[in-house]
N, C-alpha and C positions, 0 to 999 in steps of 0.2 A: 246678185242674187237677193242681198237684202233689201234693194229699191222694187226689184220683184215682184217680191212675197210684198211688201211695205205697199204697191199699190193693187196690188190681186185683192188681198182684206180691205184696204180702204174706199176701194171703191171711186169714182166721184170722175167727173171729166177732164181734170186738172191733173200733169204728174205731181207726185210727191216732191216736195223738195227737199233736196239728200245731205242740206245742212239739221234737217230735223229728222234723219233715219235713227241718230241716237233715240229718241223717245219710243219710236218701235222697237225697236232692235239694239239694245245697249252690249257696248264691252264688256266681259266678265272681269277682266282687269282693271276696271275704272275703281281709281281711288278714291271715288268720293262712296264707293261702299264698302270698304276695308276701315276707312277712318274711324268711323266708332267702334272699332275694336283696340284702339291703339292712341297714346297719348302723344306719342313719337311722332316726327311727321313722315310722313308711308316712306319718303327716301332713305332713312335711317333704320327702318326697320331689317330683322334678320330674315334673312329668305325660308328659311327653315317656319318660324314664326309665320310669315305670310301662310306657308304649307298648310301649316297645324291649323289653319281658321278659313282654308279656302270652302271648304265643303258647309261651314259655318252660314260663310257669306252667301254662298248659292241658295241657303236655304232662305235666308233673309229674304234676298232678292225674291224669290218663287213665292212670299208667303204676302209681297205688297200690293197684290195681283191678283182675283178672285178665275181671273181666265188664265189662257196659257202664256207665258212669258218668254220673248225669243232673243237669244243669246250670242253673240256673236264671241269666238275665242279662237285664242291663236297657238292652244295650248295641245300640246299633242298628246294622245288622251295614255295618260299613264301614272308612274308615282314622282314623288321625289320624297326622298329621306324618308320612306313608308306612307307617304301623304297623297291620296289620289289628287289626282289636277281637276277632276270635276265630280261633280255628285250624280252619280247614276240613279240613285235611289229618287229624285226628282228627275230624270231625262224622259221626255217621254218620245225624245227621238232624234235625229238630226240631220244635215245635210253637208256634206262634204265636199268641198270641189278641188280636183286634183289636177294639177298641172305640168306641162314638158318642164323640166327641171334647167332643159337648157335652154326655156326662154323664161323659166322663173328667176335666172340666173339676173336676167336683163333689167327685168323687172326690179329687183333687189336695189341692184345698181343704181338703178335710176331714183328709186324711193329715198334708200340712204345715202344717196353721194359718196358712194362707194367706188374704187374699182372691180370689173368685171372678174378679177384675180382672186379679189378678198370677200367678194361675192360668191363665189365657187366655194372658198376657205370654208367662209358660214354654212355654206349648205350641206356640206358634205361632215358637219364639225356633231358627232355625237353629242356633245356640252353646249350647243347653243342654244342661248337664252334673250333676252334684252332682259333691261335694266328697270329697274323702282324710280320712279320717281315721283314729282306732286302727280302730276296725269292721271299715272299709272302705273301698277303695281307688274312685278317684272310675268313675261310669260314664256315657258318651256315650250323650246320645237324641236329640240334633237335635230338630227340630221333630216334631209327629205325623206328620205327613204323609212328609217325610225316612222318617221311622224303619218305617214302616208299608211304602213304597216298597220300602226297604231291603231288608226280611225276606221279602216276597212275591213281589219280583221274580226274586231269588237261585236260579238254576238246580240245582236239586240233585233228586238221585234221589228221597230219602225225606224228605219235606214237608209238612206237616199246619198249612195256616190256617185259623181256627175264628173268626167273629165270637161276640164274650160273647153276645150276643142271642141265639143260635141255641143255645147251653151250658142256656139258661135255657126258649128256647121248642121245643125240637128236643131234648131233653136225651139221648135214645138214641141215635138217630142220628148227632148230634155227639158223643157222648163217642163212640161205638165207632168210627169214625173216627181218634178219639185214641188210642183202643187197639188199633188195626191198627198203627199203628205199634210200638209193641212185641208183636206178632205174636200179641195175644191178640183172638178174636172170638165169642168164647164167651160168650151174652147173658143168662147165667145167671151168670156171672161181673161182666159189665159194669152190672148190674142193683144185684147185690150191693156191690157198689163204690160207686158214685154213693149209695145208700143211706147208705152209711158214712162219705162224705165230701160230705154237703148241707149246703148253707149253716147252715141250722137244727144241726146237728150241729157245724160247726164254731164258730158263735157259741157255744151253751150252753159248749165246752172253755173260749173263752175268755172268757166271762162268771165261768166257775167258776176259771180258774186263769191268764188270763191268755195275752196271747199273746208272744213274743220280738220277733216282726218289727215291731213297734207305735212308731213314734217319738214319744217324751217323755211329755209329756198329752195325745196327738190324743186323738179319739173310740173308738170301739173300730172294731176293725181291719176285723171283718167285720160292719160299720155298717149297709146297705141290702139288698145283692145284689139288686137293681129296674134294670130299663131306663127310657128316658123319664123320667128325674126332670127334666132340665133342662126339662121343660112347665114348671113349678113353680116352677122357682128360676133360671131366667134372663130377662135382658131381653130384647127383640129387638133392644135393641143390640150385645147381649153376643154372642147369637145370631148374630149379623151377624159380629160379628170373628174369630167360630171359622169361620164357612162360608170368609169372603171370603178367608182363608189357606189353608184345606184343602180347597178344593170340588173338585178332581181326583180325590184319593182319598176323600172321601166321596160321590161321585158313583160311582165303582167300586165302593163296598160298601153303597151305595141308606142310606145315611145321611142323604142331603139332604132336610127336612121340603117338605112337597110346594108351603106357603109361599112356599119362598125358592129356588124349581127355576129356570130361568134359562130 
């Protein structure tokens, strides 16, 4: 989505290259704009502390910027210790992409060398978080289901939630969707774009030079892009532990395999 949007605005014959989507599209988490609030080095600091200055920092961020500023965050939009996780008072909108939980399962796996066991754990875990460190500063996701609530129930004017599945089997009509929101609807544009930033497109960049966002040895970053892999690589017991936590909101986004319908 952010290679997308990244060549829909920039225009030009050439895709983007997605080791340079940071300059578009930066992390809200990035430490390097939390540090001048803090003497400490951001790993040391108190999570509470990051809280109390997150809205601080977003303001920061929005004011380096005479246009609109696009944000990417992994935060599921709520408090902690009375501290919102984002500044609504600068939002002027956003996009959401929601996905099968039981192949977001996989995914996880694969990202942090995890098993598909402690995978499950995470997602289904109220209290999950990641960690502070030099990078970046830790971000709250709650459970899937938490996080997914979170983002789509959130009453706001200009709001765009896109399930991954429909990105993949709807790919026009979902993206330009996503690109109404930045006011462009022009399917000669939106065509163009999506061309420039396909999966196929963005693997080969990073087959050939690598990608930034990639933690440690995982696999390579843009690994599948497939729906339905958990046919294949889960049990139905495993199956069973993602439904039995999140079958409210995967029941709202027709997620539920027709199996395990109730």
């Amino acid at each position: 989505m952010r290679s997308f949007l990244c060549n829909l605005l920039s225009g030009g014959s050439k895709a983007q290259n997605i080791n340079r989507l940071g300059e578009f599209c930066n992390n809200e988490s990035n430490a390097m704009f939390y540090r001048p609030f803090f003497k400490e080095p951001i790993a040391e600091i108190d999570a509470v502390d990051i809280a109390m200055i997150r809205s601080d920092v977003h303001r920061a961020i929005a004011m380096k910027k005479t246009e609109t500023t696009f944000l990417k965050s992994h935060n599921y939009m709520g408090y902690y210790e009375g501290y919102p996780t984002h500044n609504l008072e600068l939002t002027a909108g956003w996009i959401y992409i929601i996905r099968n939980p039981l192949d977001v399962v996989i995914s996880m796996a694969h990202h942090y060398g995890v098993s598909i066991d402690e995978s499950i754990d995470f997602l289904n875990n109220e209290e999950s978080a990641t960690e502070s460190d030099e990078s970046n500063v830790y971000s709250l996701l709650s459970s899937w289901s938490t996080h997914v609530e979170s983002w789509t129930n959130e009453n706001h004017p200009l709001v765009c939630y896109v399930r991954y599945e429909d990105l993949l089997d709807k790919a026009i009509k979902t993206f330009r969707r996503a690109a109404s929101i930045v006011g462009i609807n022009d399917s000669g544009l939106i065509k163009q774009a999506l061309r420039k930033s396909s999966f196929d497109e963005m693997r080969r960049q990073e087959t050939k030079s690598g990608f930034v966002e990639r933690i440690g040895e995982s696999s390579l970053f843009f690994r599948e892009g497939r729906k339905d892999q958990w046919r294949q690589q889960l049990t139905p017991e495993q199956v069973e532990r993602v439904i039995d936590k999140n079958r409210v909101q995967m029941e709202r986004f027709k997620y539920i395999p027709r199996a395990y319908k109730s």
